[in-house]
C-alpha positions in Angstrom: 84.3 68.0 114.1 85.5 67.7 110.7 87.6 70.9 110.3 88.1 72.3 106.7 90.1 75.1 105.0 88.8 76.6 101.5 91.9 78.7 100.3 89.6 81.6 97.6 87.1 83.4 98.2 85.1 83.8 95.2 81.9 81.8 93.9 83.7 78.2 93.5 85.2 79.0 97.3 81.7 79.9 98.8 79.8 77.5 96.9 82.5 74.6 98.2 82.0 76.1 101.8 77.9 76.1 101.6 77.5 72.4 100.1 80.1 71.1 102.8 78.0 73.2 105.9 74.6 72.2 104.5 75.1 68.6 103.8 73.7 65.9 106.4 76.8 63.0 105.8 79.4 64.2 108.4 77.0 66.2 111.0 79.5 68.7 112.2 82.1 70.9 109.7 83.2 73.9 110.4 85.0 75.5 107.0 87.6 78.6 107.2 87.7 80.4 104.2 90.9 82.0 103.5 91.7 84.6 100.8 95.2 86.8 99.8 93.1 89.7 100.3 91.4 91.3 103.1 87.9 91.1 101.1 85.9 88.1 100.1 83.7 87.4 97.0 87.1 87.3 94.4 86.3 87.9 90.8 82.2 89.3 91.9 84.1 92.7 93.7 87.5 92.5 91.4 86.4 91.2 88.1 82.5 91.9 87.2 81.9 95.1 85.3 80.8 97.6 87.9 77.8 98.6 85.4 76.9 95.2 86.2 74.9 96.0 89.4 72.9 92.8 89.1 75.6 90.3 88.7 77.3 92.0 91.3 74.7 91.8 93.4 75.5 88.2 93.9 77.8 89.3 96.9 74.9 89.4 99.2 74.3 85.3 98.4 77.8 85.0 99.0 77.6 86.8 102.2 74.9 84.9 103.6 77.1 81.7 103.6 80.5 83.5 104.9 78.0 84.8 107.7 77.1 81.5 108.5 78.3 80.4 112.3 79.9 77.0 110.8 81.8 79.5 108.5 84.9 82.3 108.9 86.4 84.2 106.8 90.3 84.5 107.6 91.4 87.4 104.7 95.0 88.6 103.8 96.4 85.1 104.5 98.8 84.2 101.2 99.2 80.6 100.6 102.6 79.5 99.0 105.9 81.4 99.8 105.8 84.3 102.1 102.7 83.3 103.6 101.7 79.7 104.8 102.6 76.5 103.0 99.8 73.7 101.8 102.2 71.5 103.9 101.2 73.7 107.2 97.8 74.0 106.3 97.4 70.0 106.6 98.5 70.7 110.1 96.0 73.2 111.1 92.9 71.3 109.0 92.0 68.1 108.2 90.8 69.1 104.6 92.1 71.9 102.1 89.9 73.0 99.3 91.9 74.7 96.7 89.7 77.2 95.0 92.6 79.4 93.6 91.3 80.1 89.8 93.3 80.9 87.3 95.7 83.9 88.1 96.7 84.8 85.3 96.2 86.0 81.6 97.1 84.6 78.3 99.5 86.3 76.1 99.1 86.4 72.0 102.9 85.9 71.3 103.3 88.3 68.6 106.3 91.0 68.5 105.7 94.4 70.0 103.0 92.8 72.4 105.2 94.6 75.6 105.4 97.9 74.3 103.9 100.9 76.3 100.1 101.0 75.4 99.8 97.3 75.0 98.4 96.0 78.3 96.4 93.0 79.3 92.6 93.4 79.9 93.4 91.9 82.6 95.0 95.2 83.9 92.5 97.7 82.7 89.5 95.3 84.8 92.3 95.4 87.7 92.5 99.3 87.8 89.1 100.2 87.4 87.7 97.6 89.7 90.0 98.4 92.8 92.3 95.6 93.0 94.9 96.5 95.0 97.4 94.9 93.5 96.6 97.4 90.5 97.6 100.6 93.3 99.8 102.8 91.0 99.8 101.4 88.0 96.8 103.0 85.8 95.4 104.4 82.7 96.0 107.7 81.5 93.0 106.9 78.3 95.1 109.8 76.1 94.4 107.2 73.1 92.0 108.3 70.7 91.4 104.5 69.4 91.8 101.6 71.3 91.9 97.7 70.0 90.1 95.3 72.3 91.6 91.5 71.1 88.8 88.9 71.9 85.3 88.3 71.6 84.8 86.9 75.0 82.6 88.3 77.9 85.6 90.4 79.2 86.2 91.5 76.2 82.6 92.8 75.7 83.4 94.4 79.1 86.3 97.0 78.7 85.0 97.6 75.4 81.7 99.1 77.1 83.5 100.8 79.3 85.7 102.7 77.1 83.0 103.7 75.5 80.7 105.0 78.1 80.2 108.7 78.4 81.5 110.9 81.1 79.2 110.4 84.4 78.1 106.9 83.7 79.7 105.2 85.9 79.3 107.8 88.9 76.9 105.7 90.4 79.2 102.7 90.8 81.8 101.6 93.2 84.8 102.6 90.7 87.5 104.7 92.9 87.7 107.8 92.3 91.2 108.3 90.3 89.5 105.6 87.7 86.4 107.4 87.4 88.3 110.9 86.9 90.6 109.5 83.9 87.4 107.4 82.2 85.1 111.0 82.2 88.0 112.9 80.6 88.9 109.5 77.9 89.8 110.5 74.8 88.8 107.6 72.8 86.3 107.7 70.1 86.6 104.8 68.7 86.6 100.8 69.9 87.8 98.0 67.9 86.8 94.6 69.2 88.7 92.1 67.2 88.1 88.0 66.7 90.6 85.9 64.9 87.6 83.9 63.7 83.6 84.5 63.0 80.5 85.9 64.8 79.4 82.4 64.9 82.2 80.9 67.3 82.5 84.3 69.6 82.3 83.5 72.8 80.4 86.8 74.2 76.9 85.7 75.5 73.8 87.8 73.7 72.6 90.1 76.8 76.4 91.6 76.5 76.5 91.8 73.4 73.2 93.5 73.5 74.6 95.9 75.8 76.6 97.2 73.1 74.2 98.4 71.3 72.1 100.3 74.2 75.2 102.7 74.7 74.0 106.7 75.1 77.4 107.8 74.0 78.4 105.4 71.5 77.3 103.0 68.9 77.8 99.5 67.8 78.9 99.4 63.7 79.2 96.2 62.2 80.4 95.6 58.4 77.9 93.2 56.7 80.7 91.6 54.4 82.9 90.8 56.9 80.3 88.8 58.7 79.5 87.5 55.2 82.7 85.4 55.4 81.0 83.0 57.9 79.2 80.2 57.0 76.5 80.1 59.5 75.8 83.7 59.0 73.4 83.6 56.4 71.0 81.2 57.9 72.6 80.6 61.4 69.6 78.0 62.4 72.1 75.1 62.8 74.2 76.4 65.8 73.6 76.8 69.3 70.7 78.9 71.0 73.5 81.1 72.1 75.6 81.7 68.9 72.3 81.7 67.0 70.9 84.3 68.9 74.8 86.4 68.8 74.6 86.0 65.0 70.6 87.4 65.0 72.0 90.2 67.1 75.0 91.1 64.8 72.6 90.5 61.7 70.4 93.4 63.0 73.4 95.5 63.6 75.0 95.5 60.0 75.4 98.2 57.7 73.4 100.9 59.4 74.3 104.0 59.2 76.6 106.4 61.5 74.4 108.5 63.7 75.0 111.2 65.8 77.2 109.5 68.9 80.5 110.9 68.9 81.7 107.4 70.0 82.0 104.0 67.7 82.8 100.9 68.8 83.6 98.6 65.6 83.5 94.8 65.9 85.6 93.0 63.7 86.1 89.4 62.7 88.3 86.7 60.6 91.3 89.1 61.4 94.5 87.7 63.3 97.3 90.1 65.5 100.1 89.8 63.8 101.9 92.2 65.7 101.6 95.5 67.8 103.0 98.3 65.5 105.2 101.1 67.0 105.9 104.8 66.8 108.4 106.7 68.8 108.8 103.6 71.4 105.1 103.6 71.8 102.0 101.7 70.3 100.6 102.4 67.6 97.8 100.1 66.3 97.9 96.5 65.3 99.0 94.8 61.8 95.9 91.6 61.6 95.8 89.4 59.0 92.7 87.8 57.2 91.7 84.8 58.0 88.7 82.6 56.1 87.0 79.3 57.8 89.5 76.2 57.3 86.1 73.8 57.1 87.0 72.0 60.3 85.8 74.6 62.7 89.5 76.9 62.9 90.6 79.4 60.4 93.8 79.4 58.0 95.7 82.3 57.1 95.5 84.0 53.8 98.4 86.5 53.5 96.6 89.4 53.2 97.4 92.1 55.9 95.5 95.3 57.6 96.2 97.6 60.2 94.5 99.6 62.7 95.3 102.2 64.1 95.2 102.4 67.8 97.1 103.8 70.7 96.1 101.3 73.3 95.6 97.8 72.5 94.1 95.6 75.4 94.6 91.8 74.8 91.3 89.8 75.9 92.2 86.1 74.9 91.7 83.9 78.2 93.1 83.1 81.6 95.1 80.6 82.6 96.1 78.7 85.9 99.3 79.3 87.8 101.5 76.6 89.9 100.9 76.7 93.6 104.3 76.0 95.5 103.7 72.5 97.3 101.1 71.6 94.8 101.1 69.3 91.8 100.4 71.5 88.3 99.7 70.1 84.7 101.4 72.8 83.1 99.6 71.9 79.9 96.2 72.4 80.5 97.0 75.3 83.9 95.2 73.2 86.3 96.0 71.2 89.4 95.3 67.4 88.4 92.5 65.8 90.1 90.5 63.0 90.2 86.5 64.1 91.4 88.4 67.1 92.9 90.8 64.8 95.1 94.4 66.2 94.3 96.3 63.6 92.5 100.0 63.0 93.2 102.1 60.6 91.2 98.5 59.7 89.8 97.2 58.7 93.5 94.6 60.8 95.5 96.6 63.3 97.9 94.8 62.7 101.3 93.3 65.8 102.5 93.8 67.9 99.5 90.9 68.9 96.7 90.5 72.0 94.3 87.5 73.8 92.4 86.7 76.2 90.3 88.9 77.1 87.8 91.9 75.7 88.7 90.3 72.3 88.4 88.4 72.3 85.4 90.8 75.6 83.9 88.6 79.1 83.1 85.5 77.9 81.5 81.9 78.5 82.2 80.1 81.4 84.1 79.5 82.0 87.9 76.9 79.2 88.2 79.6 76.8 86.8 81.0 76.8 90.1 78.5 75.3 92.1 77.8 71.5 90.5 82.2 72.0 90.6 82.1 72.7 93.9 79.7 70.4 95.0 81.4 67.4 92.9 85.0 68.5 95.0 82.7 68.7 98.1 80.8 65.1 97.7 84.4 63.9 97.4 85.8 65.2 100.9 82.8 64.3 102.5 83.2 60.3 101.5 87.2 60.6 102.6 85.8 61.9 106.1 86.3 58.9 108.0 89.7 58.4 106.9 90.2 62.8 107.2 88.7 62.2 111.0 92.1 60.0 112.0 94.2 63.1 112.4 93.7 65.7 114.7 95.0 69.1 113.4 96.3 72.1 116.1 94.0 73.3 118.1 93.3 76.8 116.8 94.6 77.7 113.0 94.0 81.4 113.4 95.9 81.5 116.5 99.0 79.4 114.5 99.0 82.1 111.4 99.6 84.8 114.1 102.2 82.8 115.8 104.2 82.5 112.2 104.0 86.2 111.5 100.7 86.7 109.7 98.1 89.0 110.1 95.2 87.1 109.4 92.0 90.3 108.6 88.5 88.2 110.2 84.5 89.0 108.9 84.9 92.0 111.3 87.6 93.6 109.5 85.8 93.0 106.6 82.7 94.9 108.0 85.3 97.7 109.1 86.2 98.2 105.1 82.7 98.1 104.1 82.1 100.8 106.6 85.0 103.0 105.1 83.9 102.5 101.8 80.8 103.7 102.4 81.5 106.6 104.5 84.2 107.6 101.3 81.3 107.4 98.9 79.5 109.5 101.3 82.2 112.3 101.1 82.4 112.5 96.7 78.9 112.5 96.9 78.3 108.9 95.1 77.2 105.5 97.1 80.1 103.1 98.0 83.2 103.7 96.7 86.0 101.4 96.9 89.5 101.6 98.7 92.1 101.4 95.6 94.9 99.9 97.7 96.8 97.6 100.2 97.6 100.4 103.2 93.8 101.5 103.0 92.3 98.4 103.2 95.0 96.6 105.7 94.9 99.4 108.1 90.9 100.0 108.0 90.6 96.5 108.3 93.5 95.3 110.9 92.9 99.0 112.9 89.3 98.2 113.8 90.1 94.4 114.9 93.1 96.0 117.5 90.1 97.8 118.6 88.1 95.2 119.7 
């Protein structure tokens, strides 16, 4: 039995786990998929929108192949210090699949970027989607105007959500305390800001779209500003995707202000230059103009604007962090690989791969992962002979315990899905998630001493 651990989770995790289980080449794997927290499915229940039912929806595929007998799910197991090392997991397995993503969020550099009110996207996705590593460290939403820095898919996201009405989200999974401070925002007005044009964002069209189907806000565009793009006038040179953006911004500029007491304003060819301040505190954003430098970036032109904002969330990109034990390209945030076989000193490590983002760093969608994954598993699969040779420790669960973990199993899982429910239940909405570590640790761990 060829014995595998997937350390993550999320999509590239799963999808790693199903194409080694449903293959035919080695005839019997068995895959553990470990995770830091006590809940699978990664960025699908801590990063999608959660007014974005169908995407999210995608946990019941993922479920289907964590509920598969030649799959387990071993939550709340870290992997570097604290927790286990990749040097004991070699031990317990005879494969690890490192599908860790990229952990962390790009910063813009500029001065004033760490003053209060200036927080990471990153953060605001965090808090409103449960994460509990986000327990205790919230959004008040006092801000009448808010910058949004990017004109990427998350960027699109926490500008729809600051901008929904009160009760929208009541019938999602957003805690409570989250839900409370979002109906009783105080911002009017949302300024989503791209250093270049509407031709190179990187939002895909049905968010964008989204936008502009708000009931409490509307999407204002200024037709001059997309004027300074190239493409925009007749766009039928670029990509089906960036065509189709520029269609939708076209339809979108210069109409009138109606009746919503909410804006959100998209802005292009503007810079951060730096996050202004009043009384210790942020207070909007000085940009500079850019134009189109002819060679698909943009060049400065000295000319300056600010915006006014009290809360400016940065939306520029993640990035991959090093994993004590493992080799790291600090360059490009990714774990050097070769097929998805961990390269050390340029050689194949035996017995180690990654996926997912910290492979190929934070591009594409969800359904990226799965030709990723299956690349990383076709690799393992061909080094099974040579993985066979070893024989790992008997029983890996059993080993965590022994060295002090407290490893949370797919019934503990089922034990939080329970409590979520039943707490959704009791405010009179569906499922509503636990916020933070205690909850979930002692619904989960409580229920498996029971057993």
């Amino acid at each position: 039995m060829l014995r595998v651990a997937v350390v993550g989770s999320g999509p590239s995790g799963v999808y790693t786990a199903q194409s080694l289980v449903q293959q035919t080449l080695v005839p019997d794997v068995r895959v553990h998929v470990l995770d830091r927290l006590p809940c699978p499915y990664g960025l699908v229940r801590y990063g999608v929108a959660p007014d974005h039912e169908k995407i999210k929806s995608l946990q019941n595929n993922l479920r289907t192949v964590l509920e598969d007998d030649r799959v387990c799910f071993v939550g709340n197991v870290e992997v570097g210090p604290g927790g286990v090392s990749p040097a004991r997991l070699l031990e317990l397995y005879h494969a690890i699949v490192y599908c860790v993503g990229a952990a962390t969020d790009r910063h813009l550099g500029i001065p004033g970027e760490d003053l209060p009110g200036s927080r990471s996207a990153t953060d605001f996705v965090s808090w409103y989607s449960a994460h509990p590593d986000a327990a205790g460290n919230g959004f008040t939403l006092g801000a009448r105007s808010a910058v949004v820095i990017g004109v990427g898919n998350v960027a699109v996201d926490v500008t729809r959500i600051l901008a929904r009405g009160p009760g929208e989200l009541r019938p999602t999974d957003v805690p409570q305390a989250p839900l409370d401070a979002l109906g009783g925002s105080l911002v009017r007005e949302v300024h989503m800001v791209g250093r270049r044009g509407p031709s190179q964002a990187k939002f895909t069209t049905k968010e964008l779209r989204e936008l502009g189907s708000l009931p409490a806000a509307q999407a204002l565009v200024d037709p001059a500003e997309l004027a300074l793009d190239p493409a925009y006038t007749d766009p039928a040179a670029l990509p089906a995707v960036n065509r189709r953006n520029v269609e939708v911004l076209r339809g979108w500029a210069g109409a009138a202000a109606d009746d919503r007491d909410r804006r959100i304003r998209l802005r292009f060819f503007l810079r951060p230059a730096e996050i202004l301040e009043l009384d210790g505190r942020t207070a909007g954003v000085r940009f500079e103009r850019t134009l189109p430098d002819g060679e698909g970036g943009v060049r400065g032109t000295g000319t300056y604007e600010n915006i006014q904002a009290e809360l400016v969330l940065r939306a520029v990109g993640y990035r991959g962090v090093p994993l004590t034990g493992l080799p790291f390209d600090a360059t490009r945030g990714t774990v050097p690989h070769a097929a998805g076989r961990v390269l050390r000193n340029g050689e194949p490590s035996p017995g180690e791969y990654v996926a997912g983002w910290i492979k190929r760093g934070p591009t594409g969608v969800i359904g990226t992962n799965r030709p990723c994954a299956k690349e990383t598993a076709t690799s393992l699969l061909e080094d099974a002979p040579a993985l066979l040779r070893r024989t790992p420790e008997a029983d890996p669960v059993a080993a965590l315990r022994s060295a002090g973990l407290r490893p949370v199993e797919w019934p503990g899982w089922l034990a939080i899905e329970r409590a979520e429910a039943a707490l959704g239940r009791s405010l009179g909405r569906g499922s509503v998630k636990i916020p933070d570590w205690q909850g979930l640790l002692s619904t989960a761990l409580g229920s498996e001493a029971e057993r």
